[in-house]
TIRO-2110 file (N, C-alpha, C; in Angstrom, 1 decimal):
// TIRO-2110
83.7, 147.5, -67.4, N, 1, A
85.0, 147.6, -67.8, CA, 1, A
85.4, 149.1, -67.9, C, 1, A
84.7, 150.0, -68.7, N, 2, A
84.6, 151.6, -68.5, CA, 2, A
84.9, 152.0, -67.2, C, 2, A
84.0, 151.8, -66.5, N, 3, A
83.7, 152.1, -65.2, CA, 3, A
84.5, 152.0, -64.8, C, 3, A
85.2, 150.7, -64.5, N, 4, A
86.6, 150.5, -63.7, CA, 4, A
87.5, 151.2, -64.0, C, 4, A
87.7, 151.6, -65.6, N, 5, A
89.0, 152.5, -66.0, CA, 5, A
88.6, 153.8, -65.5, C, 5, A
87.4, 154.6, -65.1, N, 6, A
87.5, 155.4, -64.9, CA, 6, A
87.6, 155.8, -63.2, C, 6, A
87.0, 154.5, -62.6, N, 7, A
87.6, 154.6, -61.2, CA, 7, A
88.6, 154.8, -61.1, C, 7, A
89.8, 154.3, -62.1, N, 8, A
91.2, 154.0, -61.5, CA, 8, A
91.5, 155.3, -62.1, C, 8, A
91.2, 155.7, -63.1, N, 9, A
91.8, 157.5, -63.1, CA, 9, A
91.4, 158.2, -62.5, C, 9, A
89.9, 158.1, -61.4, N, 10, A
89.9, 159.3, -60.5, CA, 10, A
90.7, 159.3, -59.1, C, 10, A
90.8, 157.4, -59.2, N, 11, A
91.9, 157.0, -57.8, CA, 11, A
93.3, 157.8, -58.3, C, 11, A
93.6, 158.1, -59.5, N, 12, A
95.1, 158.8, -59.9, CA, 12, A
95.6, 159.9, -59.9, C, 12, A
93.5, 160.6, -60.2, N, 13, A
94.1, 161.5, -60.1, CA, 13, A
93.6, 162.6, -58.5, C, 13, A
93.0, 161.6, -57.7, N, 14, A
92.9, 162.2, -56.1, CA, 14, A
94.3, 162.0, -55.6, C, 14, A
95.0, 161.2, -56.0, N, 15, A
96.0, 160.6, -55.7, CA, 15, A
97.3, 161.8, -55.5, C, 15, A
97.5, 162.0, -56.7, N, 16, A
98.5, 163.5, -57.2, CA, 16, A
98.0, 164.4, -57.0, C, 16, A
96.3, 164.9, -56.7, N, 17, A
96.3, 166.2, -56.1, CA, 17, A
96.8, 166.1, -54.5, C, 17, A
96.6, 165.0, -53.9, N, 18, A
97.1, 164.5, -52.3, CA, 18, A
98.5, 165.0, -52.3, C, 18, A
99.5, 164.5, -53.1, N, 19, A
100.9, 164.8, -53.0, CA, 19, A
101.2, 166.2, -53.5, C, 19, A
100.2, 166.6, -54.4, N, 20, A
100.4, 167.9, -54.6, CA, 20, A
100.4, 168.8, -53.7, C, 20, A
99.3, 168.5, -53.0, N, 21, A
98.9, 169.5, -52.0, CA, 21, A
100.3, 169.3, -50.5, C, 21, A
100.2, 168.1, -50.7, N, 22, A
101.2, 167.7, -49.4, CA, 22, A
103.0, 168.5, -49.2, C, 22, A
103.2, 168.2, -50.7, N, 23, A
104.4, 168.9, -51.3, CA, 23, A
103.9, 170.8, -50.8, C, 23, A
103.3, 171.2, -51.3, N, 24, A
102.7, 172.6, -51.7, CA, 24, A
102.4, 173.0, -50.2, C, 24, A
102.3, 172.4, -48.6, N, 25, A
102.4, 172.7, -47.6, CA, 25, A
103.7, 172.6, -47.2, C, 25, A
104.6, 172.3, -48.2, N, 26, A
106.6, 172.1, -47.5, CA, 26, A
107.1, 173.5, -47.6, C, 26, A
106.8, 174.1, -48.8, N, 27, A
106.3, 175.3, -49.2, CA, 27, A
106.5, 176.6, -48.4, C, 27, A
107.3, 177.2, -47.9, N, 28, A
106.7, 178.6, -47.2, CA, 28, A
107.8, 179.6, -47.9, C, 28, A
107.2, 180.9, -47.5, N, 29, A
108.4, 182.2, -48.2, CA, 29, A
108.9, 182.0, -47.3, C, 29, A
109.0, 181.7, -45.9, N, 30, A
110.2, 182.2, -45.6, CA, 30, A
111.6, 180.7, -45.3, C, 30, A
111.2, 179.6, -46.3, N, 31, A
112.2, 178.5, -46.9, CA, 31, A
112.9, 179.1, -47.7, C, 31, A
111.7, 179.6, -49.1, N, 32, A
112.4, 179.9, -50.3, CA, 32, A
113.1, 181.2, -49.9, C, 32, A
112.6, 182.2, -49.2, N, 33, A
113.0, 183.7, -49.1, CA, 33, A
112.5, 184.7, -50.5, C, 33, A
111.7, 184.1, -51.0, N, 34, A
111.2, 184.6, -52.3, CA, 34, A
109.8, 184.6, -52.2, C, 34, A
109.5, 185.8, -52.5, N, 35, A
108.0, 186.0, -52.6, CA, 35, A
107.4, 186.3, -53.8, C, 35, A
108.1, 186.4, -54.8, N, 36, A
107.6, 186.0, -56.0, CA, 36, A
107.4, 184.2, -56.4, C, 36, A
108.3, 183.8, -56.0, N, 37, A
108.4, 182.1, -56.5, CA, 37, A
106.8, 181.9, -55.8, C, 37, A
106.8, 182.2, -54.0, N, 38, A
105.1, 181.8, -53.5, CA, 38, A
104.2, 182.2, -54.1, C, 38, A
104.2, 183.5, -54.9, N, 39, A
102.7, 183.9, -55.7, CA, 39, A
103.0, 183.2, -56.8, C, 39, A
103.6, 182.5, -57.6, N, 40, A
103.6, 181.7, -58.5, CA, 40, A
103.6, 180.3, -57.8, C, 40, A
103.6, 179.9, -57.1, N, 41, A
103.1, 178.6, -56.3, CA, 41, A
102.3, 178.4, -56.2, C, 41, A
101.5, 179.7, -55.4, N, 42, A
100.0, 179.6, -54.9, CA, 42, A
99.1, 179.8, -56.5, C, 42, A
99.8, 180.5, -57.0, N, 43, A
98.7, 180.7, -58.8, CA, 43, A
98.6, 179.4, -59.6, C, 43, A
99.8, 178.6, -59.3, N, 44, A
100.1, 177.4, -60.3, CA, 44, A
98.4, 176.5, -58.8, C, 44, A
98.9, 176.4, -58.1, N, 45, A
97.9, 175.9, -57.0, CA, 45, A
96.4, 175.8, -57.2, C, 45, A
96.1, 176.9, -57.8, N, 46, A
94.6, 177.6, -57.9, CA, 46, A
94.6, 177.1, -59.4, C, 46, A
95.5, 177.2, -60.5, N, 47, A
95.2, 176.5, -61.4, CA, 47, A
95.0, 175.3, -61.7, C, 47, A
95.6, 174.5, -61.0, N, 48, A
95.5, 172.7, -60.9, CA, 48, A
94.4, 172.5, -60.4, C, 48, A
93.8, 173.4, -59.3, N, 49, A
92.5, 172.9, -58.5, CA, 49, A
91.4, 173.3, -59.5, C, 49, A
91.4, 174.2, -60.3, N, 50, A
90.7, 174.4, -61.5, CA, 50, A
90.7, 173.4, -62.2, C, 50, A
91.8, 172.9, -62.8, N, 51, A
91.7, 172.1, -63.6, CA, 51, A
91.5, 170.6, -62.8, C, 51, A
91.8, 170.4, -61.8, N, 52, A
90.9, 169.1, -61.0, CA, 52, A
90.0, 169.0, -61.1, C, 52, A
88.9, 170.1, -61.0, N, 53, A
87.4, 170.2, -60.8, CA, 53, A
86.7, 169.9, -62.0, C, 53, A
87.7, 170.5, -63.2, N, 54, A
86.6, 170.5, -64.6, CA, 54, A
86.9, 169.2, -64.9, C, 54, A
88.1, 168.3, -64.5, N, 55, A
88.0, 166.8, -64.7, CA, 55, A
87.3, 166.3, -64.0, C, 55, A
87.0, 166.1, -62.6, N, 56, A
85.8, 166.1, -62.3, CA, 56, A
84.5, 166.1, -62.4, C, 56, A
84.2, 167.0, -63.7, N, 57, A
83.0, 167.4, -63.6, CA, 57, A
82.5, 166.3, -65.4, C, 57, A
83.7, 166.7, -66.0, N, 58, A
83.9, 165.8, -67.7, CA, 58, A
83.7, 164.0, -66.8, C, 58, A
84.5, 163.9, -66.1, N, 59, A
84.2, 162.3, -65.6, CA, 59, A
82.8, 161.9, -64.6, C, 59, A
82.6, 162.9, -64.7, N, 60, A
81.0, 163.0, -63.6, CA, 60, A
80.2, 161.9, -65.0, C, 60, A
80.5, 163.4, -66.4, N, 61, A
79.6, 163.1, -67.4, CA, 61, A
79.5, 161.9, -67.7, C, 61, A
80.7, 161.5, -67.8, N, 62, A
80.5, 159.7, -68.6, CA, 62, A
79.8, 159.2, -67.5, C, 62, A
80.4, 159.3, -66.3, N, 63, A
79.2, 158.4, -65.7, CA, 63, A
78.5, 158.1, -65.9, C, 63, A
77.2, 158.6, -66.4, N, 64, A
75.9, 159.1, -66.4, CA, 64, A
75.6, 158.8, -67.4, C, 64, A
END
């Protein structure tokens, strides 16, 4: 029962980084014409993948 629940939160949350990333390639400075908004794109980007990984790593734990 555990286990299942945490399957389905790591199916949710591979899920939203997929669309994240998918959105995050529509993405270019020369759409927005702003090259500040992109370094704040790509920072926000590098933060999420950070924090993907340490969830990752907390759900590794219970595994185990």
């Amino acid at each position: 029962m555990e286990s299942d629940r945490i399957s389905q939160a790591i199916e949710r949350i591979e899920a939203a980084a997929n669309r994240i990333s998918a959105a995050g390639g529509k993405l270019s400075v020369s759409a927005t014409g702003d090259n500040e908004l992109a370094a704040k794109h790509e920072a926000l980007r590098h933060e999420v993948s950070q924090t993907l990984s340490k969830l990752d790593e907390l759900i590794e734990g219970f595994e185990q």
